[in-house]
Residue, then its C-alpha position, 0 to 999 in steps of 0.5 A: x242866252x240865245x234867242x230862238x227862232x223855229x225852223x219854218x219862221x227862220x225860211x221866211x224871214x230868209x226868204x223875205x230879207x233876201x228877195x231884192x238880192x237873189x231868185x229864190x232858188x238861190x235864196x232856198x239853197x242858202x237857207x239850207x247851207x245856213x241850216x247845215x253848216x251852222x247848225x248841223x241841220x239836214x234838209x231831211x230834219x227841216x222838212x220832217x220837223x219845221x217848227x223846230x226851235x234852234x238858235x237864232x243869233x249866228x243867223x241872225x248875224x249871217x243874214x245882215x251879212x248877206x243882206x249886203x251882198x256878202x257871199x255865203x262863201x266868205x260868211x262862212x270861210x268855205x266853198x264846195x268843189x268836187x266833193x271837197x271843201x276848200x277854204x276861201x277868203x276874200x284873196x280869193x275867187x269863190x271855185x264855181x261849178x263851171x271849174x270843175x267842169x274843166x278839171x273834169x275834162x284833163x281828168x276825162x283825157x286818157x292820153x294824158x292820164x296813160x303818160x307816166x310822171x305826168x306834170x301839170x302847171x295850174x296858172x293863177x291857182x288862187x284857193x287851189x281849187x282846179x290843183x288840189x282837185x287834180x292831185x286828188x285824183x291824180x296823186x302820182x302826178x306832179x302838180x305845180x301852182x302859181x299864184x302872184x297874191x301871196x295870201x292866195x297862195x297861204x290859202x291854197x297851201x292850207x287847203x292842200x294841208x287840209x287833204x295831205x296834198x303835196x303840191x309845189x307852190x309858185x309865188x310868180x306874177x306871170x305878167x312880168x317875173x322871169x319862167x326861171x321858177x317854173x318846171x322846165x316841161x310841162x304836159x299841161x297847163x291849165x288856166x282860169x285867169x281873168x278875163x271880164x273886161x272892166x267895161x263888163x262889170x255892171x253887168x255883174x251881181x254885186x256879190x261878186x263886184x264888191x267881195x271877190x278879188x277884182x285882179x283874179x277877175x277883170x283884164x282892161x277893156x284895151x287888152x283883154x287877152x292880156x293873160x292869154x297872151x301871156x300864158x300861150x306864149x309861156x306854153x309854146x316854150x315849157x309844154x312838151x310836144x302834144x303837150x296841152x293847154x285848157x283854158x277857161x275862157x270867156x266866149x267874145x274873146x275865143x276867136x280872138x285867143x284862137x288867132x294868138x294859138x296860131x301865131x305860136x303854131x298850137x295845133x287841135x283847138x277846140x271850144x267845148x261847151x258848159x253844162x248851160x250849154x255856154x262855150x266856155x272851155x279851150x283845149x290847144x296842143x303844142 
């Protein structure tokens, strides 16, 4: 039988296991995603009724979990992303809001929107989050994703099920596979591809240097444009004219990534900042 624990005592021992790992904030927001996705729990329900007894062994096996660092995301197999919930496993990145911040600026560009059978290439899609968002909004729209991880792939490809999506999957290293399975003009492409430099990675939280998917992260510190590169140069061969390609970048690299724009004759670049007021953000045009 179950063992029970109260609501208000479950916050406490939350908040006391976790206090050499995250801010509190980020330690209340995990108490009440427990609460909800376990338990069916409302933040309403915890605050009317704090001495409520519910089970306690699924917690219980939860907080060992992330009292190693494990993402919450991974614990509980799902992540959030613009009003979806999208399946994630370790093969996986965890979608951040930051993301979706970009799907939101191709969604915002009215150009494009007014353009009829417009084709979009998401490059490295892994869950596909940034691809599955956009054909929700965009249903007549033709969504390509690529992704070299083939268990990436099999996880976006169920996320995609999960919404009735019909997107054309790519299994494509874009380091070293020929373009030939690619579709012969697109109107944008859009990227979130690694761009950490290996040297950067103690910087980082452990949850996401021993859980997340070290290949979707880091590029070597000798070449960190590595996918830049590579995705700009594929663009200057399949985008159409005005074509355009959104980045999401990391912000010591940016005047870096705008010299190899110009080397392939892009034209209107421009940085945009995040909601933390980070330059993050890259829109080019061919």
């Amino acid at each position: 039988m179950d063992s029970k624990i109260t609501i208000k005592d479950f916050k406490n021992l939350t908040c006391s296991e976790l206090n050499s790992i995250y801010p509190l904030n980020e330690i209340l927001s995990i108490y009440s995603i427990l609460l909800e996705q376990r338990l069916n729990i409302s933040k309403v329900e915890v605050a009317l009724y704090p001495e409520k007894e519910i089970p306690s062994y699924q917690l219980l096996e939860d907080l060992k979990r992330l009292k190693k660092a494990e993402p919450i995301q991974y614990i509980l197999g799902v992540a959030p992303f613009r009003n979806l919930e999208l399946k994630v496993t370790p093969d996986t990145l965890i979608p951040r809001p930051e993301t979706e911040e970009l799907v939101e600026l191709i969604l915002q560009d009215s150009a494009l929107n007014k353009k009829d059978n417009l084709q979009i290439l998401d490059i490295g899609t892994g869950s596909g989050a940034i691809a599955i968002a956009l054909k929700k909004e965009l249903p007549v729209a033709d969504l390509y994703a690529t992704d070299f991880s083939i268990q990436a792939l099999q996880v976006a490809k169920a996320n995609a099920e999960k919404y009735n999506l019909n997107i054309h999957w790519i299994h494509h290293d874009i380091l070293k596979d020929p373009l030939e399975v690619f579709p012969q003009s697109v109107d944008v492409i859009v990227s979130n591809p690694p761009y950490i430099p290996e040297s950067n990675a103690p910087l980082l939280h452990p949850n996401v240097t021993q859980y997340e998917p070290q290949s979707a992260l880091f590029v070597p510190d000798h070449d960190p444009l590595l996918f830049y590169k590579r995705i700009i140069k594929i663009g200057s061969t399949i985008l159409k004219p005005n074509g355009k390609l959104f980045f999401e970048t990391f912000e010591e690299l940016q005047d870096s990534i705008v010299q190899v724009l110009r080397v392939f004759n892009y034209k209107d670049f421009h940085f945009l900042k995040d909601l933390n007021e980070k330059p993050r953000f890259l829109i080019a045009s061919k």
